[in-house]
N, C-alpha and C positions, 0 to 999 in steps of 0.2 A: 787251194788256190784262192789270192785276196780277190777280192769281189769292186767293179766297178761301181761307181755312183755317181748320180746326173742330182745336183741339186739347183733347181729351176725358179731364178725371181732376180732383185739385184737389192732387195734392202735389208734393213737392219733385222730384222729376223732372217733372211737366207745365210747371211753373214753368221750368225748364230750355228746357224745348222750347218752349213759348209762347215765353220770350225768342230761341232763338235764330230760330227760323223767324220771329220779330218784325222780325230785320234784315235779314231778305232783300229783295232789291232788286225781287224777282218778286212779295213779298206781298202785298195793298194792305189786304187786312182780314183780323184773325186773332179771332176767337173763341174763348172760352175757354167747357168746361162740364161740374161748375158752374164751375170755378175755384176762386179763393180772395180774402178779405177784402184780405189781406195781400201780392198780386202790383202794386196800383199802377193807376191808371186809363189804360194802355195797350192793355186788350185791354176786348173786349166782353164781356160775362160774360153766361153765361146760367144763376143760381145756382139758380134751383127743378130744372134738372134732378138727376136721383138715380140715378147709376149702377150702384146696387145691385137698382132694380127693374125687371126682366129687362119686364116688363108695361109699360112705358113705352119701348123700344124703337122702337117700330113710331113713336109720335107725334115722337118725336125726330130718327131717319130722315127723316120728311117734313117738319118744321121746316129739318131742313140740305137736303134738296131744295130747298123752297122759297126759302131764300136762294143758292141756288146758291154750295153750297159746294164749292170745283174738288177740295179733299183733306181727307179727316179723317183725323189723326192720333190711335191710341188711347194711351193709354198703360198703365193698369195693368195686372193680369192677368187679373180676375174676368168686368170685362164681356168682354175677348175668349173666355174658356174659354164665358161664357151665351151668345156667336152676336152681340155687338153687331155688329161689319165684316160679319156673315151681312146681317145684318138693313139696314145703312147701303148696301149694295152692291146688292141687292136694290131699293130705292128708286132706283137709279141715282145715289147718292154716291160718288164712286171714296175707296177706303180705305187707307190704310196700316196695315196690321196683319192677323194672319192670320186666317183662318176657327176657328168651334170646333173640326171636326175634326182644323185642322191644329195649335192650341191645345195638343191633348191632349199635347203633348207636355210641356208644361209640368203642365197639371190634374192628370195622372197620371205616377206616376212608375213605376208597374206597365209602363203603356206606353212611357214612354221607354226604360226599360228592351231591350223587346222591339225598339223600331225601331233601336236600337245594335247589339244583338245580331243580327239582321237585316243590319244594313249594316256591320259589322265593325268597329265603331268602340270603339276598348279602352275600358274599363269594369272596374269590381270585379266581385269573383263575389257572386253574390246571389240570395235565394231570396223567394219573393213568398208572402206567405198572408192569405187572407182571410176571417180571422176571430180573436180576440183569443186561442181557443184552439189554434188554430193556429201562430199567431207565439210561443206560450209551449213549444209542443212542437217547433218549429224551435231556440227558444234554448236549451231542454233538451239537443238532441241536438252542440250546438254549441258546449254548454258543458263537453264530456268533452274538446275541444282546441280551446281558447279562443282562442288565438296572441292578437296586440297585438290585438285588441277586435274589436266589430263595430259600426253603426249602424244604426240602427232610426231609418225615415223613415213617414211614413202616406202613403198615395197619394193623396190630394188636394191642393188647394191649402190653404195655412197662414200666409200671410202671412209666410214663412220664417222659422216660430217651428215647423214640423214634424218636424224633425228632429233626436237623441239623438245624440252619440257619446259609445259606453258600451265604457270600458275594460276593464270585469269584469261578468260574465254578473246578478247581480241588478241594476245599471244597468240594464241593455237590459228585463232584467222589468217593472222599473220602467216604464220606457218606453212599451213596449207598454201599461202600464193607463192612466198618465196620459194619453195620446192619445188612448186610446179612449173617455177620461172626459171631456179640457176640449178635444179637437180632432174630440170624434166621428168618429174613425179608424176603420172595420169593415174595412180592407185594409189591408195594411202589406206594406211593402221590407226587407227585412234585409242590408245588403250587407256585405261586406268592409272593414273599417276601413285606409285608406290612410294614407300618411305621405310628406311633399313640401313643397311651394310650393303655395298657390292661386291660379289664377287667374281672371279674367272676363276672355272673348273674345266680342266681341260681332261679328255681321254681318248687312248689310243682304242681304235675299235676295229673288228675283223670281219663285220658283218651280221655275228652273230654276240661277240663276247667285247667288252669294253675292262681296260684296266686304267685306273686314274692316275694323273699327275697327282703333286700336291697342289691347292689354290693358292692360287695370286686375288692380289689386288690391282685393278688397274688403273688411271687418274686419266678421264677423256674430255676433260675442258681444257681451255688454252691458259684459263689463269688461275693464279692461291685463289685456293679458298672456293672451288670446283664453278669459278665464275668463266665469262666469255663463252665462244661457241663452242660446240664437238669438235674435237681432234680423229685421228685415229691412233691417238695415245701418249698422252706426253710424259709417264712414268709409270712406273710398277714395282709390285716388292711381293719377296715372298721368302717364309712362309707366314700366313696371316696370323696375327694373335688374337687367342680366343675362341679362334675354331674347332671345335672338340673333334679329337680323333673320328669318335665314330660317326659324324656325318658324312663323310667319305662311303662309308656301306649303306647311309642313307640316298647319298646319290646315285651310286651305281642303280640303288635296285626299285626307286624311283623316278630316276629321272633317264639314264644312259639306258639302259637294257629296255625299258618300254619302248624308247624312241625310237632305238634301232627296229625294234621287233615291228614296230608300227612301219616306217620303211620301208624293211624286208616284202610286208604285207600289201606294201605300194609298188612292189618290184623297184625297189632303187637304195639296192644294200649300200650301206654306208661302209666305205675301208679307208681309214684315214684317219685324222685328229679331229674329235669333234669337240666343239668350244661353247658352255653354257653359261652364258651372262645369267647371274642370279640378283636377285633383291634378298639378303637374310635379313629377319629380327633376332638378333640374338637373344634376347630378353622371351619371346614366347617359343623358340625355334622355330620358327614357321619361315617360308620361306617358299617365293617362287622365278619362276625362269624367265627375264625380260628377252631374251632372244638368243637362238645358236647362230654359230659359226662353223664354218665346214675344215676348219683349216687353225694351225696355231694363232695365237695373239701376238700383236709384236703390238706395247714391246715385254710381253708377258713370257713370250718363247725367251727373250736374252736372259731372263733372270731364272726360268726355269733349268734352259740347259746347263747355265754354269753352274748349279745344285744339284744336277743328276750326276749321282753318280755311277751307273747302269751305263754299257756302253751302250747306243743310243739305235745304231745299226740292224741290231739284229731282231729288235724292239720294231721298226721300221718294217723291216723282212717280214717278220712274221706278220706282221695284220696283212700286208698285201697279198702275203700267201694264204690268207683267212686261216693262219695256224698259231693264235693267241694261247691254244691252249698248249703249246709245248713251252711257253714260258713259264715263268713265274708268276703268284697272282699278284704282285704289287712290283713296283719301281722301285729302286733307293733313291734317296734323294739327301743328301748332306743334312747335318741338323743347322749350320750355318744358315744367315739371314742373308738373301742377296737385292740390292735396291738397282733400280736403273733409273736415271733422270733423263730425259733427252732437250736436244737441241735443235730446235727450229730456226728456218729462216723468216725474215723479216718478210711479213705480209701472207705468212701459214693462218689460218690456210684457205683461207680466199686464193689469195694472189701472192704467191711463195719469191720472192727474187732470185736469183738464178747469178751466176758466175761471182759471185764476192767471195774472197782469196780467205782458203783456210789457212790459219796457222796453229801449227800442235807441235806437241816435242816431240813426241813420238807417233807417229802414224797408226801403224801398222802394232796393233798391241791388244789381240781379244785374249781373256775375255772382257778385259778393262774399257775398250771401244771395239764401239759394233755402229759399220759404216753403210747410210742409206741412199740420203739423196745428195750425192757426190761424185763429179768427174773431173778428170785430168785434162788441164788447159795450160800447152806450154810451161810443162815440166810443175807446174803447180798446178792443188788442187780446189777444186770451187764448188759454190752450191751448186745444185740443181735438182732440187726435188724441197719437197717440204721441212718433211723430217731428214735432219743432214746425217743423226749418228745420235747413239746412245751410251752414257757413261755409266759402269756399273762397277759398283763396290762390295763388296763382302765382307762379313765379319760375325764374331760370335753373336750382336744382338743386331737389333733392327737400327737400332741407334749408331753401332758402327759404322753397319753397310751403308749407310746412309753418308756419315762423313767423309768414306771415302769416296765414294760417287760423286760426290761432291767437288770433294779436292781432284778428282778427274776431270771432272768436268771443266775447270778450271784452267784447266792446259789446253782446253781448243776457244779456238777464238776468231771470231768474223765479224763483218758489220752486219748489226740488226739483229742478232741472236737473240733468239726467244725460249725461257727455258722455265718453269715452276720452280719455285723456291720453297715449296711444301709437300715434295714427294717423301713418303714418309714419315713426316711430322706426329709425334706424337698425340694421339685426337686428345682433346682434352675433354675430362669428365663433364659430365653435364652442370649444366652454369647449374647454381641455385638461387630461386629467386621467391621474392613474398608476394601474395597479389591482395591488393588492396581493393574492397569493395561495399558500397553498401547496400546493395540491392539485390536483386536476384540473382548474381554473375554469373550470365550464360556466356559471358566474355571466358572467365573464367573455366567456366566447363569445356568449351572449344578450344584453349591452351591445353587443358589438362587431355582431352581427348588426341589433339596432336603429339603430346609427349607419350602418351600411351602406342600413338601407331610408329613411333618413332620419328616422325615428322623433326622435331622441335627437341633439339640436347640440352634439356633444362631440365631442374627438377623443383617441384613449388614444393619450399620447406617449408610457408606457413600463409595463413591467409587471415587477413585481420579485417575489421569493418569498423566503424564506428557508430553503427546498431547494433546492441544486444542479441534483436530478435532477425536478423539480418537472413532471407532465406541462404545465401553465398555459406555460410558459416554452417549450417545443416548439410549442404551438398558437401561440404568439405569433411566436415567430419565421417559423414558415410563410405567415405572411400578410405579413412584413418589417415588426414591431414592435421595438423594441428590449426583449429580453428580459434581465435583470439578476439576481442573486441573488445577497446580501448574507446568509452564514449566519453565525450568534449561535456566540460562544465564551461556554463555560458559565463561569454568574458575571460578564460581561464586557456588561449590556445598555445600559451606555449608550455602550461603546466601539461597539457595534452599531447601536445609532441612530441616531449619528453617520455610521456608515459608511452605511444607509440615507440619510439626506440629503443625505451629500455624492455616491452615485451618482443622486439624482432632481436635484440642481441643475442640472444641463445641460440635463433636458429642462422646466424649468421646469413643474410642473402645478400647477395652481390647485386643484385639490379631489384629496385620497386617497379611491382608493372601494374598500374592502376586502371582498375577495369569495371568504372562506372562506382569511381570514388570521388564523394559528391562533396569534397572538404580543399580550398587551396591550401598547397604546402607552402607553410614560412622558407627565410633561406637558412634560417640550423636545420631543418630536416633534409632542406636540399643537398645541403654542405656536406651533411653526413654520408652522402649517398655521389659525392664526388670525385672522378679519379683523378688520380695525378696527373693526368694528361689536361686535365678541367672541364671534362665532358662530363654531362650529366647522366649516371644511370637510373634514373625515376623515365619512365617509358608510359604514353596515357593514350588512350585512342579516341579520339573527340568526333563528334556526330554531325560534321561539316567538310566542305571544301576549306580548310582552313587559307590565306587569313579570315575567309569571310565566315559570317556566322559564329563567331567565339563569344564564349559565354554559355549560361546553361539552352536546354530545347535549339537544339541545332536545326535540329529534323524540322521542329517545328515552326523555325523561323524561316527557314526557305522554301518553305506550303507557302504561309501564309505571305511570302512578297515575291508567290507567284514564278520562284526561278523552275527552268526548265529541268535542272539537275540537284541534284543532292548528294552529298560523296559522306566519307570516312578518312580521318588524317589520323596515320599512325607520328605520335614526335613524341620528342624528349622535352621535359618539361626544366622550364626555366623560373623564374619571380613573374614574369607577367603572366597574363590571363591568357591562356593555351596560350599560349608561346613557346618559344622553345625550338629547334628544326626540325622540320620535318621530313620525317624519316619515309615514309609509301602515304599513298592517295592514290583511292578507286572513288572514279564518279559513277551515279546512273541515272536512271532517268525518271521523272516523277510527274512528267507531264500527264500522262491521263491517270496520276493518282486522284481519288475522288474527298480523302481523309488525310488526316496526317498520320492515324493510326496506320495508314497501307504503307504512307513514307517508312513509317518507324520498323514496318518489318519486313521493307525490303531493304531497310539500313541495318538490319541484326542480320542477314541473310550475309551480306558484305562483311559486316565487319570480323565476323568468327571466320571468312575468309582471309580477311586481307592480316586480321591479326599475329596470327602465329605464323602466316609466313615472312610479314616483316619483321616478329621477334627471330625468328629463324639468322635473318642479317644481324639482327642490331647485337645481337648475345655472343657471337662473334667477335665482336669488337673490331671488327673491319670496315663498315661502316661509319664509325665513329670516330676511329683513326684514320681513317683516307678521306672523308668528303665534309666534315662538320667545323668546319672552319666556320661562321659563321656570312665573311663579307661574302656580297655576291657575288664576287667571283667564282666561289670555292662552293657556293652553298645548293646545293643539288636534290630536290624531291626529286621522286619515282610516282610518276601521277599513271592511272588507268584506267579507262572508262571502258564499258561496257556498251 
């Protein structure tokens, strides 16, 4: 006998899973609730219900009772964290998805936190406080050694729009007010800022046994180039390249099966999809877990279903009958690449607009489009929710899937659409760049140590000084850098420039990043180092609030005329004397400095911050193409005080 199915949400992921458990050969009626406008008169829709009102549970439950519904599939994350599968299971619905308690893993992130830590599972270091003044005297104490940044998450659910990564300590202040102002945050996570690859690894779990998808990728900022605030997903692609097979049995048996067991040990078995946001280094394999989810990704589920090749159904069945072990132990999953771009409405995701008139050629057309936040208003259909719908492509490489996503996407059309134009893109190799220095360059060690933790996609193919005896040129060599020194005959600077460029030809560097190189560049060296766009890539970071204080002893000129602050200007250098735009400025405070020496090393302290995270932008080339215009209209520093 085909078997009934209740798939419960109304967005672009339920739309997913309603199609795919649609073509199961086992299914014979699938229910949708409420659904959406915009999925197609294939499933049964049942639209007065409202999965936001926890008090209507109980009638809904006995509704899929009574149509003897053989599995409900949940999909968001609200009603699992309010007790829906509590409540549907109870009634004798057998469910797919987990209990609240076992939920919490996702609700809270205080508690996820503690079940990793518990069961071993690597994690950032991170400190939990509850309450706004709290988290502000955590980031006080942790702004005396800031290192690359920290994140500030609130422990609730957020529609993964709850989380900051704040690379300087008044960010993260920030953070903590606004959350506590537009996300009603009273607990907050503060963990350790990471630097890697991300990924989503999702697996079905029965309580006891977990079997994996394959990973996705997912892209949770609103704009290229991972800029603007959190979304809750504006694309995805899969499968990732690079991933070695056998990390998959790496996860399973440290990450899925500890957690569960730690669960079970809490009485709150997990049966459902559970979702591990990871940070990997591919470069050391190391790797650890920024936060689970209780429930599929979306929009990770659209690209994953339409690559299983597994009917999806009986996969479903069994975890909620804790019977994983009569399946199979792995998924299939197509070798094809599948991408999804999505499409938002104008003012996502603050303030989403609502009823502007969609136009598409084809509506109704998964797994090409998968419809979220979307209803029918006098025979046509309109926004109404954030993300409206997701366009997904497939093809043999990632490069395909990508175009055609693409060219889908292409076919819907509204006012104010907001969509990334880099889902997918090819990451490009790490810049390579030369760093010029002639002194000690702890500048330099602080880049090199960000490229090391993955921070910073660059690679220093060589490092030159114009002292012989330069310490920079020792530290380089000890890590086997090609260390060079090209020293100036007095009177003789352009036979010297020369001679500088003809030792950097070999290792070809795309950007000079000068880090307490104590020589002005003529404009042939500048030239040399010019793009065709006419932006400069020579990069310097000078020991002032620039314009003020230019020239050598930055530090030391703003002691000695008594200013209250003292900063760091990351800019690109031009012909005059530090000139150039600039590109990041952090101030701080120097008032009850007693020396200039205390200036000077709370200005090293700053700068090996502020540096490799603005080279971070400028290597990019997005910076440099979008804001370096130079008239003031167009000309835009990134200033930040402490």
């Amino acid at each position: 006998m085909k078997k009934t199915v209740l798939v419960l949400g109304s967005g672009g992921r339920e739309h997913a899973l309603a199609w795919k458990l649609a073509r199961s050969p086992q299914v014979g009626r699938l229910m949708v609730a409420p659904g959406n406008d915009a999925w197609g008169p294939d499933y049964e829709r049942w639209p007065e219900i409202n999965l936001s009102e926890r008090e209507s549970y109980a009638r809904l439950a006995e509704r899929a009772r009574q149509a003897r519904v053989d599995l409900a599939v949940i999909g968001p994350d609200n009603p699992l964290a309010d007790g829906l599968a509590d409540v549907l299971i109870s009634h004798g619905v057998p469910t797919f998805g987990p209990s609240a308690a076992a939920a919490r893993i996702e609700a809270s992130k205080a508690f996820a936190k503690e079940v990793m830590q518990a069961a071993g599972v690597p994690t950032a270091r991170f400190f939990r406080a509850d309450s706004v003044s709290e988290a502000l005297s955590i980031l006080d104490r942790l702004s005396k050694d800031w290192g690359p940044g920290w994140v500030v998450k609130c422990d609730g659910l957020a529609l993964g729009k709850g989380v900051r990564v704040c690379a300087f300590p008044h960010e993260a202040r920030d953070a903590v007010t606004d959350l506590a102002k537009n996300a009603g945050a009273s607990t907050f996570v503060i963990e350790e800022r990471l630097f890697g690859e991300e990924l989503s690894w999702m697996a079905l779990c029965d309580g006891k046994r977990a079997v994996l998808l394959d990973p996705a990728r997912d892209h949770k900022r609103l704009g290229d180039a991972d800029t603007g605030p959190n979304t809750g997903g504006m694309g995805a692609f899969s499968p990732v390249p690079g991933v070695p097979a056998e990390f998959a049995e790496r996860m399973k048996n440290e990450v899925f099966l500890p957690v569960l067991r730690e669960l079970e040990r809490r009485g709150a078995e997990f049966k459902g999809v559970l979702y591990a946001g990871l940070m990997w280094n591919p470069r050391s394999g190391k790797f650890w877990v920024l936060e689970f989810n209780a429930r599929f990704g979306d929009p990770e589920a659209q690209v994953l279903l339409t690559r299983m090749e597994d009917d999806l159904f009986p996969w479903c069945e069994a975890a909620a009958r804790c019977e994983l072990d009569t399946m199979p132990e792995k998924m299939r999953f197509s070798r094809e690449s599948a991408l999804i771009v999505v499409g938002a409405a104008a003012g996502y995701p603050d303030s989403p607009e609502r009823d502007q008139v969609i136009a598409c050629e084809k509506m109704i057309d998964p797994p090409s489009l998968f419809w979220g936040g979307v209803r029918k208003k006098s025979d046509r259909y309109v926004t109404a929710g954030g993300r409206v719908f997701g366009a997904v492509g497939t093809g043999a490489s990632l490069a395909e899937a990508r175009t055609r996503a693409y060219a889908r996407l292409s076919t819907v059309q509204f006012s104010g659409m907001q969509f990334r134009s880099d889902i997918g893109a090819s990451s490009d190799q790490p810049v390579p760049i030369a760093v010029l220095a002639s002194g000690r360059g702890s500048n330099f060690e602080a880049i090199q140590t960000a490229i090391e933790a993955g921070a910073l996609s660059a690679r220093i193919v060589a490092v030159l000084s114009d002292k012989a005896d330069a310490p920079v040129l020792a530290k380089a060599r000890a890590i086997g850098l090609p260390a060079l020194s090209v020293v100036p005959r007095k009177g003789d600077r352009a036979a010297h420039e020369e001679a500088v460029l003809a030792a950097l030809r070999p290792y070809a560097p795309h950007f000079l990043v000068l880090a307490g190189y104590m020589r002005i560049l003529s404009p042939k060296l500048l030239q040399a180092f010019r793009s065709d766009r006419g932006y400069s890539r020579v990069v310097n970071i000078h020991p002032s609030l620039l314009p003020s204080f230019s020239g050598a002893g930055g530090y030391r000129q703003a002691f000695e005329h008594g200013a209250q602050l003292a900063g760091a200007s990351v800019h690109l250098v031009d012909e005059s004397l530090d000139g150039g735009p600039i590109c990041a400025q952090e101030a701080f405070s120097i008032a009850d400095c007693r020396t200039v020496e205390e200036v000077e090393r709370r200005g090293l302290v700053v700068e090996h911050r502020l540096y490799p995270e603005a080279l971070r932008w400028i290597l990019s080339e997005r910076f440099v193409m979008d804001k370096m215009d130079k008239s003031s209209e167009n000309r835009r520093a990134r200033v930040r005080q402490n």
